[in-house]
C-alpha positions as CSV (number, residue, x, y, z in Angstrom):
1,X,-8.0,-10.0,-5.6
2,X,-5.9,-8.5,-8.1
3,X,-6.8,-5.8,-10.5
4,X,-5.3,-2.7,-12.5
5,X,-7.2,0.4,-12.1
6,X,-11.1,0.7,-12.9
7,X,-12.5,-1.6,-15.9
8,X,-12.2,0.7,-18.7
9,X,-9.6,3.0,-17.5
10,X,-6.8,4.0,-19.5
11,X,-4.3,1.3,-17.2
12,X,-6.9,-1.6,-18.7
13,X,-4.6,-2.3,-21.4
14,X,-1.5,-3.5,-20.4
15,X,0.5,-1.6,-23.2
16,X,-0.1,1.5,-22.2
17,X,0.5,1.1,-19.0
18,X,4.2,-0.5,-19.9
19,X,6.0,3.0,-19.9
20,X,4.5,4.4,-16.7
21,X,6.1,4.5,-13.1
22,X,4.1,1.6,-11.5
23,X,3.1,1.8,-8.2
24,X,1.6,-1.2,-6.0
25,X,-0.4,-1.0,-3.2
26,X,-0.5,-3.9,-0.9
27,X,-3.4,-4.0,1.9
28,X,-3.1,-6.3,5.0
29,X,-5.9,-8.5,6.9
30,X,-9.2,-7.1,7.9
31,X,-8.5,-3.8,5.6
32,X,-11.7,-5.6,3.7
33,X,-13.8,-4.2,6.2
34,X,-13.0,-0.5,6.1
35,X,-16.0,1.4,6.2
36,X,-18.2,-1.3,8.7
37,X,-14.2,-2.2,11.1
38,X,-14.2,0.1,13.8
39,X,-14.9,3.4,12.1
40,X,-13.8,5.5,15.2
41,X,-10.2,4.1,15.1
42,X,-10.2,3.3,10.7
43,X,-12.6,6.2,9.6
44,X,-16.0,5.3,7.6
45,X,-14.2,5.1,4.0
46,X,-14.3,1.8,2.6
47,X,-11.0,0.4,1.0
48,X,-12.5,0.6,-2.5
49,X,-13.0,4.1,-1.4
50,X,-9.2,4.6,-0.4
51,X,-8.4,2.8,-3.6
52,X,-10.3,5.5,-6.1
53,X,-8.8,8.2,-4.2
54,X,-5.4,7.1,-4.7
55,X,-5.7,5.8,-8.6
56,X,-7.3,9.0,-9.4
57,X,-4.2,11.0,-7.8
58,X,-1.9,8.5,-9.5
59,X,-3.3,9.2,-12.8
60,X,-3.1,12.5,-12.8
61,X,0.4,12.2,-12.1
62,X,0.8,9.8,-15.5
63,X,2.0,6.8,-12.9
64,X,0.2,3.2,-13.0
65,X,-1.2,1.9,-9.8
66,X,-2.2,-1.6,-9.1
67,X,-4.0,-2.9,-5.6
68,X,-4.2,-6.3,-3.8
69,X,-5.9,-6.7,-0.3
70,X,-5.3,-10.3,1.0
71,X,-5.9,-11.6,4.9
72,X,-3.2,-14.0,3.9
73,X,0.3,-13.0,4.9
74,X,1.6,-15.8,2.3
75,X,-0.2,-13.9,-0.5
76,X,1.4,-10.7,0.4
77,X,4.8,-12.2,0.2
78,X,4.4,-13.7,-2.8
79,X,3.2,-9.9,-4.1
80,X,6.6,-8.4,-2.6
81,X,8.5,-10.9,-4.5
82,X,6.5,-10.6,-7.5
83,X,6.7,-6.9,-7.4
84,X,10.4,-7.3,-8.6
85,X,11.3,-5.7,-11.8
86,X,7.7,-5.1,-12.5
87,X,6.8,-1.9,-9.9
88,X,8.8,1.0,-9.0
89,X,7.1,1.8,-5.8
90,X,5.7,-0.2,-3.2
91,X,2.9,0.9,-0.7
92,X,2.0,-1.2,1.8
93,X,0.1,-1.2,4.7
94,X,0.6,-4.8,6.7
95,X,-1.8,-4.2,9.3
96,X,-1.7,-6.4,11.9
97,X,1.4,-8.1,10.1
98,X,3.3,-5.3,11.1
99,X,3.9,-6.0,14.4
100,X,5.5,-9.6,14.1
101,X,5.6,-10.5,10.2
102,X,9.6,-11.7,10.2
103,X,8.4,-12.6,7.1
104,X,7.1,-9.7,5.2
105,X,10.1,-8.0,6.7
106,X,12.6,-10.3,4.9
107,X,10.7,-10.5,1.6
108,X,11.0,-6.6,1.9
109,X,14.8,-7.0,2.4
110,X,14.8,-9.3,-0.6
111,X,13.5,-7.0,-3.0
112,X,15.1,-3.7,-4.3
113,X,11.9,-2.1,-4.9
114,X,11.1,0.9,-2.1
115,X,8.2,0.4,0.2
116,X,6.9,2.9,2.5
117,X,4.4,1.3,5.7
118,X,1.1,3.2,5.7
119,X,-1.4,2.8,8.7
120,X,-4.8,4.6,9.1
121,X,-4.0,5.1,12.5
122,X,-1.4,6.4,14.8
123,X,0.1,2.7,15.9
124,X,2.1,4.7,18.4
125,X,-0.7,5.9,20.4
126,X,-2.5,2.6,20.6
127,X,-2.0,-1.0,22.7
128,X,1.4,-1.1,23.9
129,X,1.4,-4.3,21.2
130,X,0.9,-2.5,18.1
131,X,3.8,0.2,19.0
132,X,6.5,-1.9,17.0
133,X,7.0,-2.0,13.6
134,X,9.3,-5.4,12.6
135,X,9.1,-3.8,9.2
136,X,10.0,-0.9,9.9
137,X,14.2,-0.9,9.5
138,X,13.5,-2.7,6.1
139,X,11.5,0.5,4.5
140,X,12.2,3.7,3.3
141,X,9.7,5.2,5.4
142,X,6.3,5.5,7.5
143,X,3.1,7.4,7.4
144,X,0.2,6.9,10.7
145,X,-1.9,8.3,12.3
146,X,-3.6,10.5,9.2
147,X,-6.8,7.7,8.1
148,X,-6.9,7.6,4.5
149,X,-4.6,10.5,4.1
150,X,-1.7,8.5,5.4
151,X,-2.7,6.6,2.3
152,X,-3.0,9.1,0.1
153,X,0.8,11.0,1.5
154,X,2.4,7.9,0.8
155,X,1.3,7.7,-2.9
156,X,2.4,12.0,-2.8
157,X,5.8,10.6,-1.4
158,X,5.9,8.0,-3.9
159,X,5.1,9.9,-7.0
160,X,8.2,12.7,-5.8
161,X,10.6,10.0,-5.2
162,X,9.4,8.4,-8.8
163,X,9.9,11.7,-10.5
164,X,6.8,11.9,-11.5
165,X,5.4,15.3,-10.3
């Protein structure tokens, strides 16, 4: 599901939001459990949790921030695509896409917008499975292994490359 900020908040109205740095935040399959999945691997913060966090951080840095969670790798595709021309930054965290999504990585490659891979936890310490990244050589950079901070450093990394703070 799509949406732009909270209801009421100053990125509600699309024109004001038009000359801000515009940042979107794609979350993989299952992150729709966050808070009840697993919390001693993911932490007990639900995604809508993570989600304030960061659009509170990226307003007081005067950027726009838009979120889609989607257990549907299609759907995230057509977000990467989409996200051309219309964000700056990119924010993604492909969960278990990550590890053999040739076609996240490719729509990735397609698109000159920047993405930096998030993950809640450190993939590299995990089943021998999740220790590659296909995405990986396709973004500017990746933050595990910090649970909703590695969220939250992306954004921080974002908003510096953006200009923006």
């Amino acid at each position: 599901m799509w949406y732009r900020g909270s209801p009421g908040s100053r990125y509600d109205i699309d024109e004001r939001c038009m000359a801000l740095k515009k940042i979107l935040v794609l979350h993989g399959p299952n992150l729709n459990l966050l808070g009840t999945r697993e919390p001693e691997i993911y932490g007990s913060l639900t995604l809508a949790d993570i989600n304030a966090r960061m659009e509170e951080r990226a307003e007081k840095a005067g950027a726009g921030i838009d979120f889609l969670q989607s257990n549907h790798e299609g759907a995230l595709v057509d977000a990467i695509q989409q996200a051309r021309g219309k964000y700056d930054f990119i924010i993604l965290n492909a969960a278990a896409y990550t590890h053999y999504s040739i076609a996240l990585r490719d729509a990735i490659g397609a698109v000159d917008v920047p993405v930096i891979e998030v993950h809640l936890s450190n993939i590299h310490k995990r089943e021998e499975f999740r220790h590659r990244s296909v995405i990986a050589p396709v973004v500017m950079g990746q933050v595990a292994g910090l649970g909703a901070e590695s969220y939250l450093a992306a954004l921080e990394a974002a908003l510096i490359k953006l200009g923006v703070v």
